[in-house]
Structure formats: C-alpha cells, structure tokens
C-alpha positions as CSV (number, residue, x, y, z in Angstrom):
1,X,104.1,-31.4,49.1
2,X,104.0,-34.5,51.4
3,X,100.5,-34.5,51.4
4,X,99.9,-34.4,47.6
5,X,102.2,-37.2,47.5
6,X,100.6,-39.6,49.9
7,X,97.3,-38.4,48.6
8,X,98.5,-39.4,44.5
9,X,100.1,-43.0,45.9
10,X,96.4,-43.6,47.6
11,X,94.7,-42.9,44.3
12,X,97.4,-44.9,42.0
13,X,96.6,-47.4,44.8
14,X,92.8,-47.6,44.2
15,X,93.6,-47.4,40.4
16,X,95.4,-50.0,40.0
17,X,93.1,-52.4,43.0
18,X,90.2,-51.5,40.6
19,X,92.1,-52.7,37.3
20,X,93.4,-55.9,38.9
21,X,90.1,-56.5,40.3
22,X,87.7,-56.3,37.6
23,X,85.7,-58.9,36.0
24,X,87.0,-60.3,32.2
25,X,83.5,-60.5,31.0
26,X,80.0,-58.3,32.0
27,X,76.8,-59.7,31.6
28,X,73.7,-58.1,31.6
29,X,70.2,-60.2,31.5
30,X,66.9,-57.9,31.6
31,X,63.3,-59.3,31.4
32,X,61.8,-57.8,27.8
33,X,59.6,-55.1,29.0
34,X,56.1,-54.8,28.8
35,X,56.2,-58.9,28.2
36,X,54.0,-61.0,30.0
37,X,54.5,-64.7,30.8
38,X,53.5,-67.0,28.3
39,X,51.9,-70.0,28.3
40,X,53.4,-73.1,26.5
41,X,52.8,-77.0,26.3
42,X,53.8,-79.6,29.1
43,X,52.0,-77.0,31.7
44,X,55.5,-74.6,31.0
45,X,55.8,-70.7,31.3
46,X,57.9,-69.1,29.8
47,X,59.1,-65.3,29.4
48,X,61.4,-63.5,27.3
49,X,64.9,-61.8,28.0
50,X,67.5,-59.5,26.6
51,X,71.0,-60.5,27.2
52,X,74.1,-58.1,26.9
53,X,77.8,-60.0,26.8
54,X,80.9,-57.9,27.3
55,X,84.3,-59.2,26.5
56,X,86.7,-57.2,28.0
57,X,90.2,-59.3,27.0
58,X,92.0,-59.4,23.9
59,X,90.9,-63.0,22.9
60,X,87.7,-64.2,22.2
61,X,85.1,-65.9,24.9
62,X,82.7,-68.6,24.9
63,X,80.4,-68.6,27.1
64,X,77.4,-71.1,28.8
65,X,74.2,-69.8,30.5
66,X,73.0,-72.4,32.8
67,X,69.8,-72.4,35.5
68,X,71.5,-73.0,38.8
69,X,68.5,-72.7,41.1
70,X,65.4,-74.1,38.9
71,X,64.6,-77.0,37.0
72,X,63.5,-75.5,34.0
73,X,65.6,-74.3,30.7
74,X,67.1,-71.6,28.8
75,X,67.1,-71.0,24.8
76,X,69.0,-68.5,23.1
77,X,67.3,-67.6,20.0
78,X,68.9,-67.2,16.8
79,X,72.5,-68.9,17.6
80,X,73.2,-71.1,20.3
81,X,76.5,-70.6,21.3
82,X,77.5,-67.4,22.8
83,X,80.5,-66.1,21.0
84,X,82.1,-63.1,22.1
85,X,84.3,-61.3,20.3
86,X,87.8,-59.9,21.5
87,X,87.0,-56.1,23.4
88,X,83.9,-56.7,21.8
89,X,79.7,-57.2,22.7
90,X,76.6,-59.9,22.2
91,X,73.6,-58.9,22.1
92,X,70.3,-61.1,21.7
93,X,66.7,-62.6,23.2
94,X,66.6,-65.7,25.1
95,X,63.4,-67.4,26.5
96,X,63.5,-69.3,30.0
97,X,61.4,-72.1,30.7
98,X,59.7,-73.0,34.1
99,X,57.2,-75.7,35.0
100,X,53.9,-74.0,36.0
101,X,54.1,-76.1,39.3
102,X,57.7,-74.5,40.1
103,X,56.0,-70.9,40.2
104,X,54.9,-69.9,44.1
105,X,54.8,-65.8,43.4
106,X,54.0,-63.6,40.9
107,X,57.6,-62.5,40.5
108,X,59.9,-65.7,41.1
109,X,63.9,-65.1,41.7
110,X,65.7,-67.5,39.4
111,X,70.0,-67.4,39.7
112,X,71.6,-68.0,36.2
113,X,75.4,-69.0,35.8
114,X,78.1,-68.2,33.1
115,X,79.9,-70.8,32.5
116,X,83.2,-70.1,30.1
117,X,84.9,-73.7,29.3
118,X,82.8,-75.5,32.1
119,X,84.2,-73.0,34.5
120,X,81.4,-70.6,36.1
121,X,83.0,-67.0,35.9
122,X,79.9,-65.7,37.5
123,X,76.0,-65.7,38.9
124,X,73.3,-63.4,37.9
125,X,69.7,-62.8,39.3
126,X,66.7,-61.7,37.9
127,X,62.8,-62.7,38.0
128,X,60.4,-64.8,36.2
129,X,56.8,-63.0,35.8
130,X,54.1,-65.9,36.0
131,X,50.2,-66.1,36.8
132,X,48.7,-64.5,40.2
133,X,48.5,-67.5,42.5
C-alpha cells in the first residue's frame, strides 16, 4: 500500500511539473513542401511557409514573428497581424525574404522569434532552400 502511495504522489508530481511548465502558446512553422526558392527583385529569395499558432489561455494573443539571426524579412499573407483566438488556432502562409548574398548553403538555418506585446515568448528554427552554390 506504501508503495502505490509513493508511486501515485510521484505521478501527481510529474502531472502537475508538466501543467505548471508548459508553454501559453505553440507554434509551428514548416517550409511548404515541394516549394522551391524563388527568385525576386533587389537580388532577394524568397520561399514559402506554413505557420500553425496555438493559444492555449482563456484570453486572446497577439503575436509578432520577427528574424532574429538574418537580415532579411517576413510577410504574412492575407492579414498581418497574428490574432489568436482564446483556446483557439491560426493557420496561414508567410513568405521570408533573404538577400541572395546572405545564402552560403543550399539549406540555410534561419531562428525566428515570437514576440507577444514586444515580449519574445519563444525561438523557432527552420531552413531556407536557395540555389546550389
């Protein structure tokens, strides 16, 4: 009996660690598939992305995506501020803008933040597909 006991308090105790720890909002950013980079003025790339948004609170979130380690840009298409609503999801397409000169590799590693109020609530990573170099 002891033993179920301490083995219930250890679960209730990674229960409630994993509720107090989690994250307010889940993002999600996934290159388009089968999307190649394409080829825009100024000498830019760009290529196309999916973005999820979770809200997982009971008020609504607005949130920021931002480059943090390249110069180029990001553009949401359709609306252009990201409005979650309350226990609710966003969905839509962005496009992300590089200078050719900023692209080294095929596949180039690019950090993006999310910023809610000017606060960054977290970092995400994913690539940028550009020309064989």
């Amino acid at each position: 009996m002891k033993a179920y006991s301490i083995v219930m308090c250890v679960l209730l105790g990674i229960l409630v660690w994993l509720l107090a720890s989690r994250t307010d909002v889940g993002v999600t950013i996934l290159r388009v598939p089968g999307q190649l980079y394409q080829e825009q003025p100024n000498n830019q790339l760009s290529n196309l992305y999916s973005y999820k948004l979770l809200n997982k609170t009971f008020k609504p979130k607005q949130l920021e995506l931002k480059p943090e380690n390249f110069k180029g840009s990001i553009k949401v298409v359709g609306e252009e501020n990201l409005l979650v609503p309350k226990d609710g999801t966003t969905v839509g397409t962005m496009f992300i803008y590089l200078d050719n000169a900023e692209i080294k590799d095929r596949k180039t590693l690019l950090k993006i933040g999310v910023y809610e109020g000017g606060k960054k609530i977290s970092t995400l990573t994913t690539s940028f597909l550009g020309p064989f170099k």
